[in-house]
N, C-alpha and C positions, 0 to 999 in steps of 0.2 A: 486878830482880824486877818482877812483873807486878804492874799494881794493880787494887781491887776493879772499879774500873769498866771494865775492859779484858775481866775475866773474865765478867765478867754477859755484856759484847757476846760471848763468847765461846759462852757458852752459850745466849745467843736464837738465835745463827744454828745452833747444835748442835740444841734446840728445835724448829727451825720445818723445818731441814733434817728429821730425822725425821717430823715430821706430812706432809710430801711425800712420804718414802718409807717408811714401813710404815702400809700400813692396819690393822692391829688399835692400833696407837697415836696413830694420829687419829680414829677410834671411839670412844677412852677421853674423848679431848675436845671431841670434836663436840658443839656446843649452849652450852659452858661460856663465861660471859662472868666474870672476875674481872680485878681490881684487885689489882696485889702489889705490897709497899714490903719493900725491906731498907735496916734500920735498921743501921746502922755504928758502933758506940759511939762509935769514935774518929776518926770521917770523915764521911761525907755522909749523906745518905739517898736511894735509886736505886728510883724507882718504873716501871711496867713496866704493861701492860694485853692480859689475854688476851683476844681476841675473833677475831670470822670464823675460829677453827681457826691462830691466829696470834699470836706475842709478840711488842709494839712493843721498839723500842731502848728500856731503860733511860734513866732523863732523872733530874737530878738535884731534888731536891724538899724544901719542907721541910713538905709534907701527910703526916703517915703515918697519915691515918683511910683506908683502903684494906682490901677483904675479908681478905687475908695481909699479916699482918705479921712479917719473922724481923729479929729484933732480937740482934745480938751483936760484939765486935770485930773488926777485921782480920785480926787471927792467926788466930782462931775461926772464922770463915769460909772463909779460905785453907784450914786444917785439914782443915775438914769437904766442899769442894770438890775437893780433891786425896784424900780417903778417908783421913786420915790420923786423923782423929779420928772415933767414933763419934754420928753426930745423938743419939742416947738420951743418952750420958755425957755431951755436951755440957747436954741439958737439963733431965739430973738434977742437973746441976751449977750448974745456975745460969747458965751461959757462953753458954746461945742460950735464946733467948726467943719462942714462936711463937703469935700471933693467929689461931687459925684455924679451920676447922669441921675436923672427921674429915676429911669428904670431900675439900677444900680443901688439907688436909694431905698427904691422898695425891696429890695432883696437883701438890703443890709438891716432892713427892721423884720426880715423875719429870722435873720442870726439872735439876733436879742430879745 
């Protein structure tokens, strides 16, 4: 099985690939400089930095004062990465936990 930190590299380069090749989706983030931590209940915490229209590699951290913060465990995230779980039911549930503005929010659902 794959682990969390395999998937993040999985999804910056998925990320940044797209901002390359669709311009109405590098539009949406052109300008945007944020700071994102995922908090791992039961594992690390994997901070990340968007800027220049670009997501650095994940590094692992143990700062999570960062503009996004998604805090929940392994399963929880696997879950919700694979679509297996719903982001809403998870955080009506209590199982993810998110630091964020609206705005913020909407640009960390198009990371995943």
């Amino acid at each position: 099985m794959r682990d969390i930190k395999q998937i993040l590299e999985e999804k910056v380069s998925e990320f940044n690939t797209r901002v390359k090749d669709e311009p109405k989706f590098s539009g949406v983030i052109e300008g945007k400089e944020r700071s994102i931590c995922i908090s791992v209940t039961d594992g690390e915490n994997y901070v990340t930095n968007l800027k220049d229209m670009q997501l650095d590699p994940f590094t692992k951290s143990d700062n999570t004062e960062k503009d996004l913060v998604v805090t929940a465990s392994s399963d929880v995230l696997l879950a919700l990465i694979n679509k297996e779980m719903s982001p809403i039911k998870a955080y009506m549930t209590g199982e993810l936990k998110v630091k964020a503005s609206l705005t913020d929010m909407l640009l960390l659902k198009k990371l995943f």
